[in-house]
C-alpha positions as CSV (number, residue, x, y, z in Angstrom):
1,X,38.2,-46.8,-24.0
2,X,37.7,-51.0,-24.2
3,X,38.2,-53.3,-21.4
4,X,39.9,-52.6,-18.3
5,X,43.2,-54.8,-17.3
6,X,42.7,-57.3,-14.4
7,X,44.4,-55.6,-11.3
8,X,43.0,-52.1,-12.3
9,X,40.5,-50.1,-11.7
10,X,38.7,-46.7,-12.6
11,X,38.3,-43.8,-10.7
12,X,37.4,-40.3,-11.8
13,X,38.6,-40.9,-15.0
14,X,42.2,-42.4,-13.9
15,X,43.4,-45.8,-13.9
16,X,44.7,-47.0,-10.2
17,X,45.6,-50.2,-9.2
18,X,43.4,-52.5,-7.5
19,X,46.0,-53.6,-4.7
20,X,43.9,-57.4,-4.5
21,X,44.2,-58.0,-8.3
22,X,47.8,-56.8,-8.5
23,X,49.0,-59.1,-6.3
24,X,47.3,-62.0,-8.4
25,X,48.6,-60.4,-11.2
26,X,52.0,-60.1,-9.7
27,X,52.2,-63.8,-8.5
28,X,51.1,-65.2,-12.3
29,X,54.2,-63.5,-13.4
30,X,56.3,-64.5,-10.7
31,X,55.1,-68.1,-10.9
32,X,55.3,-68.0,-15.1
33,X,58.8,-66.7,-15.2
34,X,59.9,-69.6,-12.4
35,X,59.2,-72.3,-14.9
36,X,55.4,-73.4,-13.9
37,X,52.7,-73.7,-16.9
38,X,50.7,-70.8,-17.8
39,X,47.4,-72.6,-16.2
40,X,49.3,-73.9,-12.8
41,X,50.9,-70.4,-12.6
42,X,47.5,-68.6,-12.5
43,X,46.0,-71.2,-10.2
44,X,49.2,-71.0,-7.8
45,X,48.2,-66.7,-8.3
46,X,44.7,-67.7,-6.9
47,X,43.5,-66.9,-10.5
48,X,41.0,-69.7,-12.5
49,X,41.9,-69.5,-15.9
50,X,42.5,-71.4,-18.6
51,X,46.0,-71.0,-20.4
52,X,45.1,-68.6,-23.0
53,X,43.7,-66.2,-20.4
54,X,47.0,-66.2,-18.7
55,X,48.7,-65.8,-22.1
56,X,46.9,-62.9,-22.6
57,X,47.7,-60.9,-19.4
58,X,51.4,-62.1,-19.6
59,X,51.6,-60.5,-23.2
60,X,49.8,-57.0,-21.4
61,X,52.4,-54.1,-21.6
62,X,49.9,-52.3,-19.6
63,X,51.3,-53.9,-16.8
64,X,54.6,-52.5,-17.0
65,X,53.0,-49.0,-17.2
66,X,52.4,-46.0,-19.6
67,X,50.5,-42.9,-19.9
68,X,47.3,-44.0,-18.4
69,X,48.3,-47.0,-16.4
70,X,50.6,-47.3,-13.6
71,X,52.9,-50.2,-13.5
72,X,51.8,-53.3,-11.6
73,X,55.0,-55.5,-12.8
74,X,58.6,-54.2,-13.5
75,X,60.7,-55.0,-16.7
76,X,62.4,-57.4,-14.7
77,X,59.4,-59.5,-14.9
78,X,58.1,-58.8,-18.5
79,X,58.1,-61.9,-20.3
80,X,57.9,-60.4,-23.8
81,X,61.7,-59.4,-23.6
């Protein structure tokens, strides 16, 4: 398997959610979808990145869930729709 999302973790063998990270995770999103820019969005989240790194977990459908990882965002807040 390749690199883990930010916001989860791996235990025995299962994703779960890192409830810390989620919350980031969570607020980028939030943040995003009210109009800020991807890098002020992920520093109002608490997260330092650059705008491509934010980019790249707002384009994650891991986040909305599937068969390994549990949803950390809802389709309300998917910005690829």
């Amino acid at each position: 398997m390749g690199h883990t999302p930010y916001g989860y973790r791996i235990e025995n063998g299962r994703a779960v959610i890192d409830e810390k990270q989620a919350h980031q995770v969570r607020g980028l999103f939030e943040s995003y979808i009210l109009g800020l820019s991807l890098k002020d969005a992920a520093e109002k989240a608490g997260l330092k990145l650059f705008h491509g790194s934010a980019g790249r977990i707002l384009r994650n459908r891991k986040y909305l869930g599937d068969d390994y990882y549990p949803a950390i965002i809802d389709k309300a807040m998917d910005c690829q729709q």
